[in-house]
N, C-alpha and C positions, 0 to 999 in steps of 0.2 A: 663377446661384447656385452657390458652391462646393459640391459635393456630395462632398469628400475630409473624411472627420473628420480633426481634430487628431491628436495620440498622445495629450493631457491627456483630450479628450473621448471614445477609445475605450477608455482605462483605467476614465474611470468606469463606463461600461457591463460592464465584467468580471467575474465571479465572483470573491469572495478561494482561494476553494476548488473544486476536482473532486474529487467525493465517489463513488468508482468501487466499483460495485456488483457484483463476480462472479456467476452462477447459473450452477447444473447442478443441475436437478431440485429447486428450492428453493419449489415452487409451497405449501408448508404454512408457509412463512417471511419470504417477499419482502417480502409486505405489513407486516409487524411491522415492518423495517430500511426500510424508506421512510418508517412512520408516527415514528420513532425520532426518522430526519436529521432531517424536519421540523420536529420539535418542538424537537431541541436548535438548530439552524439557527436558529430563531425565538426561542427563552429567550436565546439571544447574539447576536441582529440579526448575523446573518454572512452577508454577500454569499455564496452559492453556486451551484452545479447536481448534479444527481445522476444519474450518467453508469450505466445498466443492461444490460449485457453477458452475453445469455446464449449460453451456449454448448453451444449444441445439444442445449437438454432434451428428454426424452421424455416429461414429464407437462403441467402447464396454468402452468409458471412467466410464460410472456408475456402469458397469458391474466388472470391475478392481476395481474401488471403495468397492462395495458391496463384492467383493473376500477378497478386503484387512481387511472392516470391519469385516466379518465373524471370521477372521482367528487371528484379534487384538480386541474380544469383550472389553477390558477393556479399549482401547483407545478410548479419548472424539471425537470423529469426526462426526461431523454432514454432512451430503450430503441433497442440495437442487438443483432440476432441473429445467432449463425454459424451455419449450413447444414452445416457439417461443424464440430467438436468441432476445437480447437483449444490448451486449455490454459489450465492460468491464467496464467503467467509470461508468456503470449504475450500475453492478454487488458488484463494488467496495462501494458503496454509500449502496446499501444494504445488504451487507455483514457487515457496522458499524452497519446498526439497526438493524440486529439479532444476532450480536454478545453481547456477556458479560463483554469482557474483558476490565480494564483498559486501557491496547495500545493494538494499534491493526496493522498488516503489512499484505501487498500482498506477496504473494510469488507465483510467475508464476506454473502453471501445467507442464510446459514442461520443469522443473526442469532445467533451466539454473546456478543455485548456488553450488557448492561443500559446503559439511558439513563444512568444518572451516568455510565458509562463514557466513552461519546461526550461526554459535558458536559466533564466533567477534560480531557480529550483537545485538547479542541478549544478551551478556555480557556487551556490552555496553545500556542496559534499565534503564531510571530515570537518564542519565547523561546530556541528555538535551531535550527539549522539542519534539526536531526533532533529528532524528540518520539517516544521509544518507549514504549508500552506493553510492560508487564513483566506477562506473565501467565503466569509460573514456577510457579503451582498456578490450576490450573484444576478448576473443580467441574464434579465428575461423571468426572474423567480418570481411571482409577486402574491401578494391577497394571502390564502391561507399555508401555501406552499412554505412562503418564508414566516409565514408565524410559527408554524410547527419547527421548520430547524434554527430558529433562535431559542424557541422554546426550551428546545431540547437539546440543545449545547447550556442553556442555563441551568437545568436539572443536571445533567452531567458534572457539570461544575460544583453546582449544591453539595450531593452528594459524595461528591471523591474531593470534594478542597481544591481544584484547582482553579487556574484562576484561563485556563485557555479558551481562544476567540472561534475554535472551529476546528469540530473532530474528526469530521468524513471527507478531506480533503486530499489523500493520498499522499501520506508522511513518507518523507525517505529516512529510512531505517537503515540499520545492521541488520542484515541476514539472518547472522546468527540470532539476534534478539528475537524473532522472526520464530524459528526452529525454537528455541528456548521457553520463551514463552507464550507462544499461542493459544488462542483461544477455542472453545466449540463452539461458540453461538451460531446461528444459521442464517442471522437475518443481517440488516445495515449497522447493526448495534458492534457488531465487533470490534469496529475501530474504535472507537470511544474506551471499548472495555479493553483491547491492547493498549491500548494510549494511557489509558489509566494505570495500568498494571505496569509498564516499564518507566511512567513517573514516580508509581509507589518505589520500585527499587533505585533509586538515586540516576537515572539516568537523563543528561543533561538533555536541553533544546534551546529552539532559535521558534520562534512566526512570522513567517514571509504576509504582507501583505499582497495579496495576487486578486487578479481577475480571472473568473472561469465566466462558464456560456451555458443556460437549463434551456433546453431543447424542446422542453414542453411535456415530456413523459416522466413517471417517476413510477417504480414500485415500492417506493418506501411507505408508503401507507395500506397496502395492502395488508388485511387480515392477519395474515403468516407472520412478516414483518414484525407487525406492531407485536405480537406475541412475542417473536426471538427479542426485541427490541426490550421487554418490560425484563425479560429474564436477564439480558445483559446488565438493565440497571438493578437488577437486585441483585447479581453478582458483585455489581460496583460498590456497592453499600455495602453489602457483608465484608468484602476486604479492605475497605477504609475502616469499620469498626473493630476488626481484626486486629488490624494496625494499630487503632486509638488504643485499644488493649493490651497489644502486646508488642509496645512497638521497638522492643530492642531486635524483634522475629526478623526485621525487617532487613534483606541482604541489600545493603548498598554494593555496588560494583565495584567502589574502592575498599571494601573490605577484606576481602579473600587475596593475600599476595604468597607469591610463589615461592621458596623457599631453594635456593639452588644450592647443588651439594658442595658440601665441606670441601 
């Protein structure tokens, strides 16, 4: 018996999606963004898995996991923990390589997104390269909180030319794009600096205008952060001048075509 699957017969077995779950301390929330993907996952018959990454909580976030798994055995959810704290940018980067799925999205632990959210989102898959959420006011943000990430969505934009309304909203990507081109940064800054980086190579998008939910916590301005953060945007800089420079360097997607034998 051949026991090699096809490449046709291991595609169909795939997820269209890796729906990558960050935690840190998210043990009063987990369960809500598990019960969420499910549901929207199911209202769109969407081939998935739900990939859950905690990274070295100190309350009952695995334990809530492990509850919810018990109680949902036929839903695909993987749960992986770090033993030492780790990052999200880092989480995110390997959340593409143990994922399956053709696209792949963050979706915060502390369930900032209402279900239509994720519905819009995720009805919108294979409309273009990149599908952003635009959550340029977010309820419950207010006073200095939302000065800084208007601020800083308008630096971003300065800097790299573009002209988008909101960068740390959890893009649904290509996977591959994911694996290809990622970044190091360590801090919140990443997205911004992927986003920029697969707009520098011609890759198309859509912005959803959506509603998210600020919980009241953030570590986006912590020390650490703002540091990863500044280095993100001088990275953005140097490969926009790069570009102004040399910009024939620049691989567009549709350039590279395959060439099938004689």
């Amino acid at each position: 018996m051949n026991t090699v699957a096809t490449t046709e017969e291991t595609s169909k077995t795939l997820p269209v999606i890796t729906l990558f779950v960050p935690c840190l301390n998210e043990e009063r929330h987990v369960a809500n963004v598990l019960d969420k993907l499910t549901e929207v996952t199911k209202r769109l018959d969407l081939s998935h898995e739900i990939l859950v990454i905690d990274d070295a909580s100190t309350d009952l976030t695995v334990q809530r996991v492990q509850e919810w798994r018990a109680a949902h055995p036929e839903a695909p959810v993987r749960l992986l923990v770090n033993r030492v704290n780790q990052g999200l940018s880092r989480n995110f980067v390997e959340g593409a390589f143990q994922g399956r799925g053709t696209y792949y999205r963050l979706v915060c632990g502390d369930d900032t997104e209402p279900l239509e959210t994720h519905v819009e989102i995720l009805k919108n898959l294979g409309k273009a390269d990149i599908v952003l959420p635009d959550y340029s006011v977010v309820a419950g943000r207010v006073g200095m909180r939302a000065l800084v990430s208007r601020s800083y969505t308008t630096v971003v934009n300065l800097i790299s030319g573009n002209r988008i309304r909101y960068y740390n909203g959890g893009a649904l990507l290509r996977r591959a794009d994911v694996l290809r081109w990622h970044v190091e940064a360590t801090g919140f800054g990443f997205q911004a600096e992927l986003l920029t980086r697969l707009l520098s190579e011609g890759l198309s998008h859509i912005e959803l205008k959506l509603t998210a939910i600020h919980h009241g916590r953030s570590r986006a301005v912590a020390f650490r952060n703002i540091v990863s953060v500044l280095y993100s945007l001088a990275k953005i800089s140097a490969r926009r001048l790069s570009h102004l420079l040399n910009p024939g360097r620049t691989q567009n997607k549709a350039a590279l075509v395959e060439v099938p034998p004689p």
